[in-house]
Backbone bond lengths (Angstrom), bond angles and torsions (degrees), N, CA, C in turn:
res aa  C-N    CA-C-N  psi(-1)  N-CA   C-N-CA  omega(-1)  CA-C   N-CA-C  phi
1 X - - - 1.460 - - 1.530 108.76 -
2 X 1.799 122.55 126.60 0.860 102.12 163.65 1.366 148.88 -80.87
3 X 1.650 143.51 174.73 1.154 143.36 -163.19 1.643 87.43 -57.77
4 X 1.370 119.13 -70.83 1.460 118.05 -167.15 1.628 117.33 -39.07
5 X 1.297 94.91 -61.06 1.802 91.90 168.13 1.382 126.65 -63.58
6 X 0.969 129.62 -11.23 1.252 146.00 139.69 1.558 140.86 -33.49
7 X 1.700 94.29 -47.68 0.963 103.76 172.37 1.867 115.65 -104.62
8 X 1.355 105.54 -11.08 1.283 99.11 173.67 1.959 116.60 -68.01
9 X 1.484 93.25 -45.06 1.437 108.17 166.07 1.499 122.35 -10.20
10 X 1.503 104.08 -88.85 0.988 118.59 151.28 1.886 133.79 -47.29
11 X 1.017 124.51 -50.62 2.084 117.66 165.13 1.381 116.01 -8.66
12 X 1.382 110.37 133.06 1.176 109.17 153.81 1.856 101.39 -78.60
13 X 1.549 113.59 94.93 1.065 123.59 174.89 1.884 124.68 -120.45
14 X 0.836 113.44 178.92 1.948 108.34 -179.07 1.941 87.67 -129.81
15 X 1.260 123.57 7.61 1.201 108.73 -176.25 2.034 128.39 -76.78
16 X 1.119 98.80 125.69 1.619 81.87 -176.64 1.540 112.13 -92.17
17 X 1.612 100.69 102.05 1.731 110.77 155.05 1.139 108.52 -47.44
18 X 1.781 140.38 -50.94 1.406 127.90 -150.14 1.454 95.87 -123.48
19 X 1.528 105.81 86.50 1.673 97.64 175.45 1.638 122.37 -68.77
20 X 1.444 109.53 55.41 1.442 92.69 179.60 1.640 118.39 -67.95
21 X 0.848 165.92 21.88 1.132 156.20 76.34 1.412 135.81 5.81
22 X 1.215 114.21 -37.70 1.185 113.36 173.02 1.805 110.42 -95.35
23 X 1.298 102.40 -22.76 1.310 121.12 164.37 1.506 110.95 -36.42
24 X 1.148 113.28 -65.75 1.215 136.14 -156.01 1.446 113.39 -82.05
25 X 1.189 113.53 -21.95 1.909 127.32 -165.52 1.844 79.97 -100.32
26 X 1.248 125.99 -40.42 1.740 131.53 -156.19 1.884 80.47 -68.81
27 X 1.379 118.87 -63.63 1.682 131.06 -158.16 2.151 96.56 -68.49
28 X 1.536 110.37 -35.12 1.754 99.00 171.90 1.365 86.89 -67.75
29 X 0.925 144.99 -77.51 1.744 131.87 -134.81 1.373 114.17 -76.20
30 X 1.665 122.13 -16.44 1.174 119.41 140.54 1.593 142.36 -28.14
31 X 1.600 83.73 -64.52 1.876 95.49 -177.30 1.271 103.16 -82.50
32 X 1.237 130.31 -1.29 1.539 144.22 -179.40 1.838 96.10 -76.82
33 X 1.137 119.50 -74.99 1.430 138.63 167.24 1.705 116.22 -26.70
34 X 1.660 101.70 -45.89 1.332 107.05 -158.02 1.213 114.78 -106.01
35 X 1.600 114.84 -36.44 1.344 139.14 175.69 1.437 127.12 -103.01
36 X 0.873 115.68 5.64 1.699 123.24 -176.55 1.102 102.84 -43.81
37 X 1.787 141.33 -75.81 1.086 137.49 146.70 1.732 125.23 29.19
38 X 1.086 84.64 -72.30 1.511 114.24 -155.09 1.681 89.33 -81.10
39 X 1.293 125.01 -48.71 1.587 123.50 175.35 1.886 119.52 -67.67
40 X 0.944 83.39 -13.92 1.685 94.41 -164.59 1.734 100.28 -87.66
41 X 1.483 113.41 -47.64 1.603 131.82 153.78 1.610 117.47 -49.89
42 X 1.076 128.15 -29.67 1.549 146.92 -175.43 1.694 88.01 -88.99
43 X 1.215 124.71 -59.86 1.284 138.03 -139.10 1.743 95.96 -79.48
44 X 1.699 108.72 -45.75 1.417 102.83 -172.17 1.848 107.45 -92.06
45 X 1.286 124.51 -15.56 1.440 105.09 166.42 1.284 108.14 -91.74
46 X 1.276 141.10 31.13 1.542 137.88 170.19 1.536 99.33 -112.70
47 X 1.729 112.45 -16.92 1.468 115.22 -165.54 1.530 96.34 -92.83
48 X 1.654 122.94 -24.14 1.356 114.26 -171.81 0.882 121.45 -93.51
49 X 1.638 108.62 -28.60 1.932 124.40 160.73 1.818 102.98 -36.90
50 X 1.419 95.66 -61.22 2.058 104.18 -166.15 1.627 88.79 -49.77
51 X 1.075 134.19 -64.15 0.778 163.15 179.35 1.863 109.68 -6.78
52 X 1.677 76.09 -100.34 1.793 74.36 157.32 1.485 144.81 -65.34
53 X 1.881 104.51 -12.57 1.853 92.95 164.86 1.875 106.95 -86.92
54 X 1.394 117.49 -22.13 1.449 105.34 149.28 1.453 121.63 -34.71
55 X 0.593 107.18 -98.93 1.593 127.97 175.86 1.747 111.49 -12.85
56 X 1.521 116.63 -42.89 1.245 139.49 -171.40 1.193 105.05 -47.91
57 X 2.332 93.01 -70.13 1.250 119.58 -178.20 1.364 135.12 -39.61
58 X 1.626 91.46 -52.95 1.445 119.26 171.72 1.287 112.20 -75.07
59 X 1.155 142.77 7.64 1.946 138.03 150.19 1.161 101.37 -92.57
60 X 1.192 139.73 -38.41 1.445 129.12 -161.40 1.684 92.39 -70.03
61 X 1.277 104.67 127.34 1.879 123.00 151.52 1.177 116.93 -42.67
62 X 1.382 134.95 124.29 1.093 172.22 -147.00 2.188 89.41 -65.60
63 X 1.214 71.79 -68.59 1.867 99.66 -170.22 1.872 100.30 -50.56
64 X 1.481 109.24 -40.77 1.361 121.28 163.19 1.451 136.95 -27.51
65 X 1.499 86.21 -73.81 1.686 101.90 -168.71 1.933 95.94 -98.71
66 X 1.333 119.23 15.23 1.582 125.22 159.12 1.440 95.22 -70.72
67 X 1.371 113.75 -68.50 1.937 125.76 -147.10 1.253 85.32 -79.08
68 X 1.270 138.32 -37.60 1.394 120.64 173.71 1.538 122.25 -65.13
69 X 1.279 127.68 -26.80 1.545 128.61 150.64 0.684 136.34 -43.94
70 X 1.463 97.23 -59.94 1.451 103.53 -172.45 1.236 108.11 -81.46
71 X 1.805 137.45 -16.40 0.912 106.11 174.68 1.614 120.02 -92.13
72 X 0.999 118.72 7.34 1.370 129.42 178.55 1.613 99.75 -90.79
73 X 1.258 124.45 -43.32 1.266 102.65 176.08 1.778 128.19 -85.13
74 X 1.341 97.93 16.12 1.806 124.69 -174.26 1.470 72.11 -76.81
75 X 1.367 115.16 -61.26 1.410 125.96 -123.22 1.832 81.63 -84.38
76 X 0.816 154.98 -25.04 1.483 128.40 -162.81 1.419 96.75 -132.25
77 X 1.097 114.97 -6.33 1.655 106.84 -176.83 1.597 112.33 -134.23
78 X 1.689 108.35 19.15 1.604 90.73 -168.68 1.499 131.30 97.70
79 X 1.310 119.94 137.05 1.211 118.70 169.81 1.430 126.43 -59.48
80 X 1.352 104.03 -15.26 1.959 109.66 -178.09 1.594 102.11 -69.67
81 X 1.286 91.19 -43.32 1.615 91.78 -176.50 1.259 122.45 -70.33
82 X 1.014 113.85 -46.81 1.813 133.23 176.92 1.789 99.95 -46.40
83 X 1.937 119.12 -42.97 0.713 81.70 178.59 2.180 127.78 -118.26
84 X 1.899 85.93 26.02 1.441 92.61 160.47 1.841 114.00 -92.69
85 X 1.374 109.85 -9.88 1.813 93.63 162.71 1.634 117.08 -89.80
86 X 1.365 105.96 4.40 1.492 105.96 166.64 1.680 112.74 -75.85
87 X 1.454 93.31 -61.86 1.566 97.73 -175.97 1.491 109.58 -68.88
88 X 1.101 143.36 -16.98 1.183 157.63 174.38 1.902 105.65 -60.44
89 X 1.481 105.40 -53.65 1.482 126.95 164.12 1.391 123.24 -65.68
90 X 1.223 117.23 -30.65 1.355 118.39 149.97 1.094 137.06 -72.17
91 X 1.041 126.72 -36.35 1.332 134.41 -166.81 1.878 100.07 -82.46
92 X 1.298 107.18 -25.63 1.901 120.64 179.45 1.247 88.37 -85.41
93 X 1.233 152.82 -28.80 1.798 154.25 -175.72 1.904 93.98 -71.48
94 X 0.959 96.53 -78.47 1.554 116.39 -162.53 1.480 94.54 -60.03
95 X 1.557 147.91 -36.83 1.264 119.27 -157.75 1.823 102.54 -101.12
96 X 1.860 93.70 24.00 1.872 95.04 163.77 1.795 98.00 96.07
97 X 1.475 126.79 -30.98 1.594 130.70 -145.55 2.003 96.58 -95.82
98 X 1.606 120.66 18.47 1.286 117.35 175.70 1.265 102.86 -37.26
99 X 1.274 114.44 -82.31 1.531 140.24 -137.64 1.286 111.39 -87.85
100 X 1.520 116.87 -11.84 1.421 110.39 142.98 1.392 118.86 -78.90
101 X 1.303 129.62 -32.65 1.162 121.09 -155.07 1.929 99.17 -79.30
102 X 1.266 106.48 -23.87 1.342 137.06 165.66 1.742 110.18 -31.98
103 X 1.298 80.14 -70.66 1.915 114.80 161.21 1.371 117.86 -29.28
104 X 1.452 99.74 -63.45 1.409 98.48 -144.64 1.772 86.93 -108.75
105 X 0.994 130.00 19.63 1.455 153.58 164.15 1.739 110.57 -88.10
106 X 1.353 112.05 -37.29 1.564 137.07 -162.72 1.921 87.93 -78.58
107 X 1.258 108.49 -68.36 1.442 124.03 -178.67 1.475 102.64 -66.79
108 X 0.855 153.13 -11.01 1.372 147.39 158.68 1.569 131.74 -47.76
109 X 2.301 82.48 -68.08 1.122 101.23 166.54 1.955 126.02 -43.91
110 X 1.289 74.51 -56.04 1.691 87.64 -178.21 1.386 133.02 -34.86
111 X 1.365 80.11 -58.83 1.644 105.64 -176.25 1.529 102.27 -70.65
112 X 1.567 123.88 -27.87 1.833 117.74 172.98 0.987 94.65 -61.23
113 X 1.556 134.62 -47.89 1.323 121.69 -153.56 1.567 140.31 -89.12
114 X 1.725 79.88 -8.84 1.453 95.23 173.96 1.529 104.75 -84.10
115 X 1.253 117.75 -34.09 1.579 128.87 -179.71 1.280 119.19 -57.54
116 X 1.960 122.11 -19.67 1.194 136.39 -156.08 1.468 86.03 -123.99
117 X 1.165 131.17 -40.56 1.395 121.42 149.38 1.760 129.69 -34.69
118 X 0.831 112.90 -46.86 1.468 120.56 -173.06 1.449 112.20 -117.40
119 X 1.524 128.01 -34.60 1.214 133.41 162.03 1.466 128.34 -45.15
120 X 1.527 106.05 -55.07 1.574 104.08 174.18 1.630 117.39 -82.40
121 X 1.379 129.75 7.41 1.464 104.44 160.85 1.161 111.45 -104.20
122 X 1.610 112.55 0.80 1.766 120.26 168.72 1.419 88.93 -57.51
123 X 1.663 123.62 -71.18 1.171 146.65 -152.64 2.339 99.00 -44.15
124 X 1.351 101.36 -60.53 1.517 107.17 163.04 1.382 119.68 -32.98
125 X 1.327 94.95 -36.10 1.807 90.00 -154.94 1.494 95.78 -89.61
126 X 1.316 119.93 -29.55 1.688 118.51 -169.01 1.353 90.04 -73.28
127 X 1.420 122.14 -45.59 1.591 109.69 176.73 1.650 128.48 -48.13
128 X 0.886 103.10 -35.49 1.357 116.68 -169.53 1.955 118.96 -93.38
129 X 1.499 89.86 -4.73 1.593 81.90 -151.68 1.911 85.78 -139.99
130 X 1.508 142.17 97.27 1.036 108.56 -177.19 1.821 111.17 -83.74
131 X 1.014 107.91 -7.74 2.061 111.94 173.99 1.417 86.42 -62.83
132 X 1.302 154.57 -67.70 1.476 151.63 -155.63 1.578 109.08 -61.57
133 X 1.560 122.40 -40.43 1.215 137.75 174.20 1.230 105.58 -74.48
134 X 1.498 118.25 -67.84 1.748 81.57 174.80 1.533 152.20 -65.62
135 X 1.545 101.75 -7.71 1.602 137.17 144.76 1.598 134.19 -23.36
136 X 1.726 85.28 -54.30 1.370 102.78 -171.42 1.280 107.79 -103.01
137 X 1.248 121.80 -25.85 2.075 122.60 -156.97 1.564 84.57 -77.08
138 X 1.153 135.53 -46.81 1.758 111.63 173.84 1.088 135.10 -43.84
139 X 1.300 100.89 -41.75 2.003 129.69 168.20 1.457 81.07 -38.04
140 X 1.560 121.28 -86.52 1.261 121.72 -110.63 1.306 92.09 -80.56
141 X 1.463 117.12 -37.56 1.702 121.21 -178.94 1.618 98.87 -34.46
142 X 1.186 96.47 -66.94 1.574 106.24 -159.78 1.733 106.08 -50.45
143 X 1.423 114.77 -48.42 1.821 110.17 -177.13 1.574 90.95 -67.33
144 X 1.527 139.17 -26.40 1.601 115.66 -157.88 1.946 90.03 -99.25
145 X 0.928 144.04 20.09 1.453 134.96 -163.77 2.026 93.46 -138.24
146 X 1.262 126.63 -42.15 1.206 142.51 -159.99 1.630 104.68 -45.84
147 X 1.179 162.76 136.42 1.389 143.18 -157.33 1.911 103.13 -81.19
148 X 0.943 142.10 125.44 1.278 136.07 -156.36 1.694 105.91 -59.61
149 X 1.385 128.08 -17.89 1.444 139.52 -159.32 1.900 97.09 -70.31
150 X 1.385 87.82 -58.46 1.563 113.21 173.35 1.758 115.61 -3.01
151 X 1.577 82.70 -80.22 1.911 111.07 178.76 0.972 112.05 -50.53
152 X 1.434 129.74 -23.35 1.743 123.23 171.33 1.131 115.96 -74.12
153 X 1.527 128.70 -20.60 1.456 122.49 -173.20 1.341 111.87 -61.45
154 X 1.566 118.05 -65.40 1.204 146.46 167.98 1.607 109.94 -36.26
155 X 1.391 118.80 -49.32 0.783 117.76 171.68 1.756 135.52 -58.91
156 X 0.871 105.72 -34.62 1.631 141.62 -169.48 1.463 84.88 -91.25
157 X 1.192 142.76 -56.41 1.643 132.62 -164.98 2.165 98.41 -74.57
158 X 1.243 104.52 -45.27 1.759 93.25 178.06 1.120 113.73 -85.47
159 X 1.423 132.26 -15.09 1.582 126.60 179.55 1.236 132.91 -130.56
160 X 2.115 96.25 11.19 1.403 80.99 168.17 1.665 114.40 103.99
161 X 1.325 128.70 156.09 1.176 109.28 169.37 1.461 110.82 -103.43
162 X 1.683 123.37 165.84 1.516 123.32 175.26 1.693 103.55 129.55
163 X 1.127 117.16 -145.60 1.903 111.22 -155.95 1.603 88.80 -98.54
164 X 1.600 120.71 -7.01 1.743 102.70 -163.12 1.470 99.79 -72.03
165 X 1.287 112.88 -57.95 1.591 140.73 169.55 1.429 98.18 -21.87
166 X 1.419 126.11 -67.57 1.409 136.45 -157.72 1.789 107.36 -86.12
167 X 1.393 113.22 -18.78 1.553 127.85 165.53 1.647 103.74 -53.41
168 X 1.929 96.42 -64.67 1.656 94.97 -133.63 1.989 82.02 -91.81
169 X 1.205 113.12 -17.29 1.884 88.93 162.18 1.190 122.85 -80.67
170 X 1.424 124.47 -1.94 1.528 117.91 172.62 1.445 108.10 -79.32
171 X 1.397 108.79 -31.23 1.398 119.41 179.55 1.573 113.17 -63.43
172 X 1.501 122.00 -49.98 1.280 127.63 169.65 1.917 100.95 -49.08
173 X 0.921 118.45 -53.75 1.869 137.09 -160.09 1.413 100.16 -74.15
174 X 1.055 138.56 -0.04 1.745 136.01 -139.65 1.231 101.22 -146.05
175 X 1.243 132.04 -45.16 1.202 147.95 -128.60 1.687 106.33 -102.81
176 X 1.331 129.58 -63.18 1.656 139.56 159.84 1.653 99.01 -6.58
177 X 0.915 135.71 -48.75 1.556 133.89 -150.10 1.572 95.34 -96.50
178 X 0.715 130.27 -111.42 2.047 116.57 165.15 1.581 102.73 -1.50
179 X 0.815 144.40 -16.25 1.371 110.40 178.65 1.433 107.82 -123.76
180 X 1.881 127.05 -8.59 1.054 122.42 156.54 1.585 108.54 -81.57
181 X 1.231 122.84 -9.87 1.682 106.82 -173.71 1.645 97.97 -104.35
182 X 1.203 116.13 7.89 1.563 120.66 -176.11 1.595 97.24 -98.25
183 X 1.271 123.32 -46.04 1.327 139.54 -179.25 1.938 94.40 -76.61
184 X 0.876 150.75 -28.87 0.968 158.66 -135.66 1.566 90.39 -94.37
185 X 1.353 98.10 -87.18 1.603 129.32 176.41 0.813 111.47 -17.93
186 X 1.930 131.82 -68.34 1.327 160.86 -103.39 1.938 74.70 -121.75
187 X 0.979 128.19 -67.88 1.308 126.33 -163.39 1.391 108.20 -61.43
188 X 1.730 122.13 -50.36 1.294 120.76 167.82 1.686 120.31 -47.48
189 X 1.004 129.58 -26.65 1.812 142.33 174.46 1.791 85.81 -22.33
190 X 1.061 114.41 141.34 1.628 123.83 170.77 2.051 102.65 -71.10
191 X 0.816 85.80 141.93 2.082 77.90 171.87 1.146 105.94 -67.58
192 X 1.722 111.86 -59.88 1.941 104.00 -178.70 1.706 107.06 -29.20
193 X 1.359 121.51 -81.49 1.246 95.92 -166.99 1.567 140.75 -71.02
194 X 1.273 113.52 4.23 1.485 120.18 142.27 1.261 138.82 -61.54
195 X 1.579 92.48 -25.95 1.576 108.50 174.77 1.728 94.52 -55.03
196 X 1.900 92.05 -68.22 1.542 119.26 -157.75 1.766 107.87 -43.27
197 X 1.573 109.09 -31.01 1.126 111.96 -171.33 1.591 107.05 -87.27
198 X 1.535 137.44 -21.51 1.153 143.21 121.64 1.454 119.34 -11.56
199 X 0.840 112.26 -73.62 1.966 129.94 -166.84 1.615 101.39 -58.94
200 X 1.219 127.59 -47.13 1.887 142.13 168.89 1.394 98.26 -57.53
201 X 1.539 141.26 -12.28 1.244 132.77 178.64 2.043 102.68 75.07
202 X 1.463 110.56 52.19 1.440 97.41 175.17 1.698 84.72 -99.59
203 X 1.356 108.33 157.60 1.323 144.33 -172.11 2.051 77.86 -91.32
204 X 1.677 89.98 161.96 1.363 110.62 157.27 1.475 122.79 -30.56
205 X 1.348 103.43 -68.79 0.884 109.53 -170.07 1.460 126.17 -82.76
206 X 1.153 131.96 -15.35 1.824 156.73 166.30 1.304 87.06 -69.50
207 X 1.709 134.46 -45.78 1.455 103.99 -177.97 1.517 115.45 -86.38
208 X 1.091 123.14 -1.42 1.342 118.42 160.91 1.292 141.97 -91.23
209 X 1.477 103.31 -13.59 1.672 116.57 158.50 1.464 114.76 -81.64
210 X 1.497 109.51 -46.38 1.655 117.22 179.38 1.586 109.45 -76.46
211 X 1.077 111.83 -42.66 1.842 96.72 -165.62 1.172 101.46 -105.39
212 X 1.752 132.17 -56.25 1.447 121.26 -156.85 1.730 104.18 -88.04
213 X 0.687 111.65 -80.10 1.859 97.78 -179.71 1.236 120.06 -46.27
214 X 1.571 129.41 20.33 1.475 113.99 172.69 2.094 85.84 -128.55
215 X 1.092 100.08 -3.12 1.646 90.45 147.81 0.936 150.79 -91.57
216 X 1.806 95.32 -29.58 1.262 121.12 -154.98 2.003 85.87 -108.19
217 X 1.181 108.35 32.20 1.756 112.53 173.25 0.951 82.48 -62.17
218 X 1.586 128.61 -104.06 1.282 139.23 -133.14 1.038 124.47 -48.72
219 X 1.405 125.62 -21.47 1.346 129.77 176.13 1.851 98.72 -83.88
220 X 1.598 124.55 -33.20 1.109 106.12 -173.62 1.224 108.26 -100.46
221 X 1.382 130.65 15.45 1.662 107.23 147.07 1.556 106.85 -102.06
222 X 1.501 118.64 15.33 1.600 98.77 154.11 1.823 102.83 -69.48
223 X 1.035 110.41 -43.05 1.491 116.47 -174.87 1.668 105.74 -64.53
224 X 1.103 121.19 -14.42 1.646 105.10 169.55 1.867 98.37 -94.41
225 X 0.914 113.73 -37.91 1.599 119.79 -179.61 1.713 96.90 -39.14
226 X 1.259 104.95 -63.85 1.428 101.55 -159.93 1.438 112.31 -81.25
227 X 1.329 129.54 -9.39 1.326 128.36 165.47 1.203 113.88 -84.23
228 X 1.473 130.10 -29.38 1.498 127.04 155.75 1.617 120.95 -45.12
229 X 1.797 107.67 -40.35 1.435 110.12 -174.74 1.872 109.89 -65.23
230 X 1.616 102.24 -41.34 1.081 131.06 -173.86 2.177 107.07 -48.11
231 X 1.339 94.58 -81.20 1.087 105.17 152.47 1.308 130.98 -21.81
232 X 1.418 127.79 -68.58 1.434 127.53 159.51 1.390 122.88 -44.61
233 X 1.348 119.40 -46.71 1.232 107.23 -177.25 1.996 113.93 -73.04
234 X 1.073 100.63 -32.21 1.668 107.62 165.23 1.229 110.08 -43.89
235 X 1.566 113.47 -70.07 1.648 124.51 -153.60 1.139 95.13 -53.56
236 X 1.699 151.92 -40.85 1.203 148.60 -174.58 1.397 106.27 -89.02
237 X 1.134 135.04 -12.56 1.609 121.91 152.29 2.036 109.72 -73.35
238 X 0.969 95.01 -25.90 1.515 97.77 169.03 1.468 138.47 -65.39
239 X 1.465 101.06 -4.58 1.314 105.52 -176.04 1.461 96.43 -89.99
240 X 1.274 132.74 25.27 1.571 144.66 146.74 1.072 121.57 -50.80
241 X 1.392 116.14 -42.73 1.233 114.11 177.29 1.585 109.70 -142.11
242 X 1.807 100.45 62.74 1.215 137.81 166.61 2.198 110.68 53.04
243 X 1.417 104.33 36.34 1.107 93.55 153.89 1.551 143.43 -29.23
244 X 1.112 88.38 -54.61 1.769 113.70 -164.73 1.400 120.05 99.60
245 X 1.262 101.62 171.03 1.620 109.50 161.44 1.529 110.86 106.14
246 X 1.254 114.26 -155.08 1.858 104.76 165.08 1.475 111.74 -61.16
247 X 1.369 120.19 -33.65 1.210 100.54 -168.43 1.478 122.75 -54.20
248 X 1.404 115.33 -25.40 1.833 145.06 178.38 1.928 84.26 -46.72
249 X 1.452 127.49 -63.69 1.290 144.40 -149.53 1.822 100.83 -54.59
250 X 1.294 82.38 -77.56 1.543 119.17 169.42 1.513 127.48 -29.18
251 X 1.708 96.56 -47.76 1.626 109.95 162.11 1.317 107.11 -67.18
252 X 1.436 126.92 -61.85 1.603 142.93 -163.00 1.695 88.85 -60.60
253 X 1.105 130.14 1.22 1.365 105.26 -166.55 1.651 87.39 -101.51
254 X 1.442 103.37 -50.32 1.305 107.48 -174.78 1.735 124.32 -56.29
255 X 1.348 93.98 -20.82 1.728 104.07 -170.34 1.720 85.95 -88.76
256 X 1.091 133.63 -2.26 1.375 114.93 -156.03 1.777 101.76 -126.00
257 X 1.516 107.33 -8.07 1.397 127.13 -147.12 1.615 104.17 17.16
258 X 1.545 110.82 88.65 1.022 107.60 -168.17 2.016 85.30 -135.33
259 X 1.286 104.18 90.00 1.386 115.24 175.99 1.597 124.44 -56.84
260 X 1.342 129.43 -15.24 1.222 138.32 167.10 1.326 109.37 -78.05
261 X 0.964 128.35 -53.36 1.719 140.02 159.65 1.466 115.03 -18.93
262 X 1.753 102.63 -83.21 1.248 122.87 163.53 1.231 127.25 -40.38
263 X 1.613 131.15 -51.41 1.603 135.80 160.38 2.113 104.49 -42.37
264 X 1.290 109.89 -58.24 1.258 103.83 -156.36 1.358 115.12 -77.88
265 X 1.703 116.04 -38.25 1.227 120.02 143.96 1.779 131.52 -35.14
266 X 1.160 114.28 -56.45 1.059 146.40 176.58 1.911 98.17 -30.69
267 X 1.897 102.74 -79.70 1.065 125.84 -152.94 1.482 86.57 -82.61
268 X 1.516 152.43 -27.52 1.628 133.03 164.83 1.748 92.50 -63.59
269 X 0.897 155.06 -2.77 1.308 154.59 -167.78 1.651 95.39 -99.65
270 X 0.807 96.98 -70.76 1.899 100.82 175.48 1.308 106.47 -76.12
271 X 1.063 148.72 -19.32 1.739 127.23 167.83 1.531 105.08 -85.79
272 X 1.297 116.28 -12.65 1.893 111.05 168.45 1.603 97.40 -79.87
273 X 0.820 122.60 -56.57 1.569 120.78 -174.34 1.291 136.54 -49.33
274 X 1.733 101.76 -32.30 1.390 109.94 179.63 2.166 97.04 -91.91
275 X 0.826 101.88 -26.74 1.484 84.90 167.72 1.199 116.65 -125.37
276 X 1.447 132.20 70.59 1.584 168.59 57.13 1.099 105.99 -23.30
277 X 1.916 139.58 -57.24 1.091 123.14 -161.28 1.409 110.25 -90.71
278 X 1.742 115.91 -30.94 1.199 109.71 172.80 1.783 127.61 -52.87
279 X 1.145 103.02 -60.69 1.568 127.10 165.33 1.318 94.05 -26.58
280 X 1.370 120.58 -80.05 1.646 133.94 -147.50 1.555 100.89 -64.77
281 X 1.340 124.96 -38.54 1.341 133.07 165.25 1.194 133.32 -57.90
282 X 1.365 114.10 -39.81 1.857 120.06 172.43 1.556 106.37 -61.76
283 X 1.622 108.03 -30.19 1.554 78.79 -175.36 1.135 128.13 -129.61
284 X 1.771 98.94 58.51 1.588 114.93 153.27 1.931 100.33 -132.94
285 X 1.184 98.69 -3.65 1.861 94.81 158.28 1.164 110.25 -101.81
286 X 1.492 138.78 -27.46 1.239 120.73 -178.57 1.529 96.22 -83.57
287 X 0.960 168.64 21.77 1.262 167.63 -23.45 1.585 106.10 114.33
288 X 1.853 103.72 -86.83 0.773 105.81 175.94 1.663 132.75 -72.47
289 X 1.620 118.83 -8.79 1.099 124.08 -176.41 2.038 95.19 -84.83
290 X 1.368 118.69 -2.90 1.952 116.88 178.79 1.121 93.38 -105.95
C-alpha cells in the first residue's frame, strides 16, 4: 500500500476512493444499452399477469369477496374474526378506499406469487445443497436489510415508471423470508422419516412432494405469511413510482399534509394487513397444531 493511500485512508476527508456508485449507475446503463429488449419483454408479461389479477379483483362484487372472508375467516379462525373482517370490510367500503384497496390487494397478490414462484426452489436448493446456501444467505441478507426506497431506483431506470417497477422490487424486498423458512423447514424434516420415505422406494423427488414439504408446511407458510406482510408494506412505498393503489392515497396525503387522508388511507392499510396476516397464519398453525 502506498504512503499516499495510506494516508488518505486515514484523513479526515469527504473523498471517495471507492466510487461504487458510479460503478453501479456505469453497469444500469449498460444492461440498459444492451438488454433493453430483454427488460421491456420481462416488463410487459409481468404487466399483463398484474394485470389480469387486477382486473379479477376489481369484477368481483364488493358484497362477494365480503361473505367470502368472512366466511373463510369464520372458518379457520372463529366467529370473532369472521366478524372483525366484516366490519373491518366495511368500514374500507364505506370510507370510498374499495377499489384501491382492491388495487393494492391486486399488487400484493402478485408480487407473493412471483416470490413463491422463484423463492421456494431457491428455498429446495439451500436445503439440499449447503455450497448453494452458503452462496445465497449473503444474497438474501443483503435484498432483506437494503433500505426498501433503494429497489425503486433501479427499478424505475429498467422498467420504466407504473406497477411493473413497483411489482418486481417488492419481489426482490419480499422474497428472503420464503426461501429461508422453505430451506428452514426442509432441513428440520426428522431423518427417520426420510429414511422411512427412502425404504417405500420414493425417488428424490416423491420424497419431496410426499414427505418433506408436507411437513415442512407449517414452517413454510410462516414464510409466505411474512412475505405477504413484507410485500404489503413495499407495494405502498411503491406508489413512488406510480404503482397504484393506497399507496397513490398515502403519498397525496403526505404531499398535501392532508391528515384525514392519511388516517383513513392509513387504517384500510392496516385492516387489509391484519387480516392477510391472520388468514395467512391459521393455516400453517392450524396445520401444525393436527
Amino acid at each position: 500500500m502506498s504512503a499516499d493511500l495510506f494516508k488518505h485512508l486515514f484523513a479526515d476527508s469527504d473523498e471517495r476512493l471507492l466510487p461504487l456508485g458510479a460503478l453501479v449507475n456505469d453497469g444500469v446503463k449498460l444492461l440498459l444499452d444492451r438488454s433493453a429488449g430483454v427488460f421491456d419483454a420481462v416488463g410487459n408479461v409481468v404487466d399483463r399477469f398484474a394485470e389480469q389479477i387486477e382486473s379479477m379483483f376489481l369484477a368481483v362484487p364488493s358484497w362477494v369477496l365480503m361473505l367470502l372472508v368472512v366466511a373463510v375467516g369464520t372458518w379457520r379462525l372463529k366467529w370473532r374474526f369472521g366478524l372483525f373482517a366484516l366490519a373491518s370490510l366495511l368500514v374500507i367500503r364505506l370510507t370510498g378506499f374499495w377499489e384501491q384497496t382492491m388495487v393494492t390487494l391486486a399488487l400484493v397478490f402478485s408480487a407473493t406469487l412471483l416470490s413463491l414462484i422463484l423463492g421456494v426452489p431457491l428455498g429446495i436448493l439451500c436445503a439440499r445443497s449447503n455450497r448453494f446456501n452458503a452462496v445465497l444467505r449473503p444474497l438474501l441478507d443483503f435484498m432483506q436489510t437494503m433500505p426498501a426506497f433503494v429497489y425503486l431506483i433501479p427499478a424505475a431506470m429498467l422498467f420504466g415508471l407504473g406497477r411493473v417497477p413497483g411489482i418486481l422490487a417488492t419481489v426482490v424486498f419480499a422474497m428472503p423470508p420464503v426461501v429461508r423458512l422453505t430451506a428452514l423447514g426442509i432441513r428440520q424434516v426428522n431423518t427417520e422419516q426420510v429414511e422411512a420415505g427412502q425404504a417405500f422406494g420414493c425417488t428424490s423427488l416423491q420424497l419431496l412432494w410426499k414427505v418433506q414439504l408436507p411437513i415442512a408446511l407449517p414452517t413454510l407458510m410462516a414464510g409466505v405469511n411474512q412475505t405477504i406482510m413484507m410485500a404489503l408494506s413495499m407495494v405502498i412505498i411503491a406508489s413512488m413510482v406510480g404503482a397504484g393503489g393506497l399507496g397513490n392515497d398515502v403519498l397525496s396525503s403526505i404531499q398535501r399534509l392532508d391528515i384525514g387522508l392519511g388516517f383513513e388511507s392509513g387504517l384500510s392499510v392496516v385492516l387489509l394487513a391484519i387480516i392477510l396476516d391472520r388468514l395467512t397464519e391459521s393455516f400453517g398453525s392450524r396445520r401444525l397444531e393436527g
